[in-house]
N, C-alpha and C positions, 0 to 999 in steps of 0.2 A: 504493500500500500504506500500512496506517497507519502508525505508531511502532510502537503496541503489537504488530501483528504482524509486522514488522520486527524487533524486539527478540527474541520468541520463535522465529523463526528464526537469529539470532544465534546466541541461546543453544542452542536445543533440536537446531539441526542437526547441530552437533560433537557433541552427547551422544548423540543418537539412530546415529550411526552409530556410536558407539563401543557403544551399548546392542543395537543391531538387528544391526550388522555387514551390512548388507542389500548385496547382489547384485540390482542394478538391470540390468533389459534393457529396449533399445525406448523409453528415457526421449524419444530424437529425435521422438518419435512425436503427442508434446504440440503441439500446435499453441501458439505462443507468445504470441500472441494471437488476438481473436475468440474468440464461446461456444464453448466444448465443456463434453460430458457425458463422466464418467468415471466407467464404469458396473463395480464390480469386486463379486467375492466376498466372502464376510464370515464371518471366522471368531473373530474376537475383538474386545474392546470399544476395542483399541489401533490397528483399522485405521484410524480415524479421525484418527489421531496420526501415523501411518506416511508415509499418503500425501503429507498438507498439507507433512513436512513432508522429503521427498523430491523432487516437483515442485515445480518451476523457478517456477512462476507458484500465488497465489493458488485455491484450494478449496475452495468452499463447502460444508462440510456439516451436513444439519438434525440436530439434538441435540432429546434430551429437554431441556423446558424446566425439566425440577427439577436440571439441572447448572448454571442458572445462578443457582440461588436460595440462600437461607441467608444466615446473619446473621456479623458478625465476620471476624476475620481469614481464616478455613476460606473462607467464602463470597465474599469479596473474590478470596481466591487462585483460586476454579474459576472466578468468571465471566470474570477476567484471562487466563486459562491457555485455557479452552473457545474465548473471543473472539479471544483471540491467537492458536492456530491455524486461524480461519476456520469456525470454528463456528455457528451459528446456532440458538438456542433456538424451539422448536416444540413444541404443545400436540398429541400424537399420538395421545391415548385414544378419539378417535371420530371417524366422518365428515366434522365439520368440521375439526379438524384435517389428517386429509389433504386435503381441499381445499385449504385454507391451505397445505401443505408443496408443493405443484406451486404454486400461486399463487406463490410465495418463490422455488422452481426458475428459476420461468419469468423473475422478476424481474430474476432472478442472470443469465441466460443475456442476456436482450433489453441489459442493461449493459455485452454483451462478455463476461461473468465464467466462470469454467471453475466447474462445479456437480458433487460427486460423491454417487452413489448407490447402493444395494446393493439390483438387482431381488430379492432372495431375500426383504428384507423384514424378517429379524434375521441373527440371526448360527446358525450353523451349530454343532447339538449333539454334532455327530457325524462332522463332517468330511466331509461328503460336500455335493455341490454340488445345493441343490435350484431347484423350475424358477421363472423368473424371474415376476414382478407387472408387470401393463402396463403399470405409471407410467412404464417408462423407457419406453417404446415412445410413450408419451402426450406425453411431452415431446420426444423428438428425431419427432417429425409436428409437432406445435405449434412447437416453436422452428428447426426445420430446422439443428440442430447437428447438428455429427459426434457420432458416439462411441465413446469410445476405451476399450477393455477391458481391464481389470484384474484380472491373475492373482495375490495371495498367496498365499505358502506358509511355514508357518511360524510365522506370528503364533499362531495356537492354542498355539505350545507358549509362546511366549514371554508368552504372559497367555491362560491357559485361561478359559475362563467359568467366572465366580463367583469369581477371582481379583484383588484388589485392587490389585497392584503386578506390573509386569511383572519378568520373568527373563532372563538373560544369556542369549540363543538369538540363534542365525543365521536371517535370512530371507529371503525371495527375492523382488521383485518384478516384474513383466512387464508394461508396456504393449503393447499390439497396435497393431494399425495403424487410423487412424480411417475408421469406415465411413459412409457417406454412406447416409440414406435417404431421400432426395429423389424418386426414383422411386415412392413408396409414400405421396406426400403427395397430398391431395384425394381419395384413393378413394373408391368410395362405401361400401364394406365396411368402415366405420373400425375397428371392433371387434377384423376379422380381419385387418386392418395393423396395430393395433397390436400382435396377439398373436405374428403373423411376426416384427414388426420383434424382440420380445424375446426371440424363440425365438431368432432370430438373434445377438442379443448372446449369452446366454447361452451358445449354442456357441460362440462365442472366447471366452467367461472358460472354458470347459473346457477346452478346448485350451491355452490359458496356465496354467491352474493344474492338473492332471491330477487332477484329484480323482474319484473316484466318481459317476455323476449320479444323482440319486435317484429324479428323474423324477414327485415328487409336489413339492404347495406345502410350506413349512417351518410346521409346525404351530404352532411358538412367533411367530409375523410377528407374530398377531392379538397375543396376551396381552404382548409388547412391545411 
């Protein structure tokens, strides 16, 4: 681990459970080392903050690259804060960017590194659980990681979307248990293993987070 993110675990973990109050389950469930993906729900702009800084081990996750840009003090402090908990700046307005964000996944993963990701795509306007994007599916066939699913609840209230500063709210976290898709690797149907494979995540972030399912894609994925 670095300093810098060493330090922001120092600091940010005492704060954050004094801020989150979080009720964690299933934390055992993280594998301690070796890749994993850690595939969860997304209801607010703070899960990214939640998770890293909750689990035990290091979390990779891809950020808009204009969180780490800007001049002076202001900009000094995001790209510190964003890096320090395991953030990763990524250019996501068009198809090459997400190439590049699985390219960086995979990076993450093949180094041992635990990698988290939210198949919905953005975040959720409405609080209901929509159907997963086959990147995760694309990655755990390619990298042959577990993955381990991730239920919040909660977070929405504690920094609604379009909210700037989070709120004194309670939240709840659930690891599942890591699922192995090894069995679904070399198919020749790869399209429709990877669609299983994230059909299948997706039903244990439901089941851990009881949310609603929508049952269609999240129409805001593209435009964020």
């Amino acid at each position: 681990m670095s300093v810098l993110y060493q330090a922001v675990r120092a600091v940010g973990g005492p704060a954050a459970r004094l801020l989150f109050r979080p009720r964690v389950e299933g934390l055992h469930n993280i594998p301690r080392t070796g890749p994993v993906i850690l595939a969860s729900n997304h209801l607010s702009f703070i899960d990214s903050v939640v998770i890293p800084l909750i689990v035990p081990r290091r979390v990779a996750f891809l950020a808009k690259a204009e969180y780490f840009e800007g001049t002076g003090l202001r900009g000094r402090a995001k790209r510190a804060f964003f890096g320090g908990v395991g953030n990763i700046p990524v250019q996501r307005n068009d198809q090459r960017g997400a190439l590049a964000s699985l390219e960086i996944a995979m990076g993450v993963l093949h180094d041992g590194g635990a990698f988290g990701i939210y198949p919905e795509g953005s975040r959720s306007r409405d609080g209901r659980l929509y159907r997963g994007r086959t990147g995760v599916g694309w990655l755990a066939l390619a990298s042959k990681a577990p993955v381990v699913p991730v239920g919040l609840i909660g977070t929405d209230r504690m920094q609604p979307v379009g909210s700037n500063l989070p709120r004194y709210h309670r939240i709840t976290v659930r690891f599942g248990e890591p699922m192995d898709f090894s069995a679904h690797v070399g198919r020749r149907d790869v399209g429709k293993a990877r669609r299983e494979v994230t059909d299948a995540v997706m039903s244990a972030i439901h089941e851990l987070s009881g949310q609603e399912y929508a049952g269609v894609f999240n129409e805001h994925a593209t435009a964020e």
